[in-house]
C-alpha positions in Angstrom: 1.4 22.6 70.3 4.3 24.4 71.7 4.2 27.5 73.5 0.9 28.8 71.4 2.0 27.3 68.0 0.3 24.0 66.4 2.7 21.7 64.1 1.2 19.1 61.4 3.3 17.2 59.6 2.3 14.9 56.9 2.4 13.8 53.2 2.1 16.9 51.6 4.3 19.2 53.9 4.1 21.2 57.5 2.1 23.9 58.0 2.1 25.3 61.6 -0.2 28.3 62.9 -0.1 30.1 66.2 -2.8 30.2 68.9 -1.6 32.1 72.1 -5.3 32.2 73.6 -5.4 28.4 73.2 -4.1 25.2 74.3 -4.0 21.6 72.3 -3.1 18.7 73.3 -2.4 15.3 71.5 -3.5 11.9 73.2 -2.5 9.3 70.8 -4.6 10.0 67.2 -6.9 12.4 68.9 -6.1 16.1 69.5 -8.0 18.3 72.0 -8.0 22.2 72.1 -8.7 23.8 75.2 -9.0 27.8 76.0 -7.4 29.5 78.6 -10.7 30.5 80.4 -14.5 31.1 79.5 -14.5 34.9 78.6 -16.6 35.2 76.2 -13.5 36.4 73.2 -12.0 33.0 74.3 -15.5 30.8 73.9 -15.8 32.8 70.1 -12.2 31.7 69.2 -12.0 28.3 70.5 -14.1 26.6 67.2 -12.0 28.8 64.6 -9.0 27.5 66.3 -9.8 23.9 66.4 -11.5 24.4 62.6 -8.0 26.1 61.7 -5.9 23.0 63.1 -8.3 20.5 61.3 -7.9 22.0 58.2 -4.5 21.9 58.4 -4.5 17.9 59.0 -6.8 17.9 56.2 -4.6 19.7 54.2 -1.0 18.0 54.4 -2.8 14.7 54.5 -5.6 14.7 51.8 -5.2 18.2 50.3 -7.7 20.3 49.0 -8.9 21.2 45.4 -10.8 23.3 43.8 -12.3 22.6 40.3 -13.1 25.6 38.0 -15.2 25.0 34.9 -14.7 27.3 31.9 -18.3 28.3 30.4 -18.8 30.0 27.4 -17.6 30.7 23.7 -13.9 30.7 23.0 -12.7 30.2 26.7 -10.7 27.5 27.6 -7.4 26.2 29.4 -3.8 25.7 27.9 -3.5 21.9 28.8 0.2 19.9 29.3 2.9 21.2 31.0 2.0 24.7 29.5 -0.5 24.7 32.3 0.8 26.7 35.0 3.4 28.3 33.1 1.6 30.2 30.1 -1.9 30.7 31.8 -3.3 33.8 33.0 -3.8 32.8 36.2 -0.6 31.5 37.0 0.7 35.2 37.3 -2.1 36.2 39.2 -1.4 34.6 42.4 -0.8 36.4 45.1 2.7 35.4 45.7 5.3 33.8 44.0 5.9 31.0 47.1 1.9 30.8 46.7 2.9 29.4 43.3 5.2 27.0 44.7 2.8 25.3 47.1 -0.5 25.0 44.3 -0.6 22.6 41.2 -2.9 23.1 39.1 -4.4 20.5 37.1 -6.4 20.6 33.5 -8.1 17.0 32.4 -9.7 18.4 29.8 -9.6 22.1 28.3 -12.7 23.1 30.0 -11.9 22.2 33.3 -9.0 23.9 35.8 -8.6 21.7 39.2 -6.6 23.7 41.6 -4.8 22.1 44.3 -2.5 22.8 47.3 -2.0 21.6 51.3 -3.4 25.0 52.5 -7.5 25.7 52.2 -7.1 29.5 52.1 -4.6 29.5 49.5 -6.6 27.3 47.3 -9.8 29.4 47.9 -8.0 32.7 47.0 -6.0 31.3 43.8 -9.3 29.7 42.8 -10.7 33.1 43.4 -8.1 35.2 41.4 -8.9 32.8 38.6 -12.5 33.2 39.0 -11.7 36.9 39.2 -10.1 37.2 35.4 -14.1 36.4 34.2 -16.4 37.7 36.7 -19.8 35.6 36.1 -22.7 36.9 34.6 -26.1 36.8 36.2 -27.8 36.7 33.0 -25.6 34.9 30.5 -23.6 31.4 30.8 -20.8 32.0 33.3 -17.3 31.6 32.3 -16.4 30.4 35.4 -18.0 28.3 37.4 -16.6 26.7 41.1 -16.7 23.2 42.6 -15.3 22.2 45.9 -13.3 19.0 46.1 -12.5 17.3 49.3 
């Protein structure tokens, strides 16, 4: 961490994210966070931060996915290469450099796995998809969510 700003680097990437209220520290494979004092808005910011930083080592080491399953008549995914081009969802994401960092993945037609180095940016592309169909209480969903880690 240098001068309020945390850097992992692995596999899949870097992501860094900024901390000014916070201090870590990096002792061989273990990393410690440390707040500047115990006022109580530094005690309720100290997990988020270190929760933040260990999803980002998470994240460019591992990854994270989401897997969406498609429920209900005459719903399903384009599968191939088609995947991320021609789908709905691929034009929902929030960003186009959001597209760049997420893969999406479709074993079978029924089935979206959504996958990317940053856990927010998974949750809210998985989200947008999700969003397209909103589930129904009462009837079969069309989408249904399953974290994978």
């Amino acid at each position: 961490m240098d001068a309020g700003v945390a850097t992992v680097k692995g596999p899949n990437g870097t992501m860094s994210a900024s901390s000014p209220t916070h201090h870590a520290r990096a002792v061989g494979d273990v990393l410690t966070v440390s707040r500047v004092n115990d006022e109580t808005q530094y005690r309720s910011l100290h997990g988020l931060t270190r929760t933040l930083i260990a999803n980002m080592v998470v994240g460019v080491t591992d990854g994270w996915s989401k897997e969406l399953e498609i429920i209900g008549v005459g719903y399903r995914a384009p599968t191939g290469d088609r995947a991320c081009s021609t789908s709905r969802w691929a034009s929902r994401t929030p960003s186009s450099s959001t597209r760049r960092r997420i893969t999406f993945e479709v074993p079978v037609p029924t089935r979206v796995i959504v996958k990317g180095a940053d856990k927010e940016v998974v949750g809210q592309v998985a989200a947008s998809i999700r969003k397209i169909r909103k589930p129904s209480p009462t009837r079969a969903r069309a989408f249904a969510t399953s974290e994978n880690e």
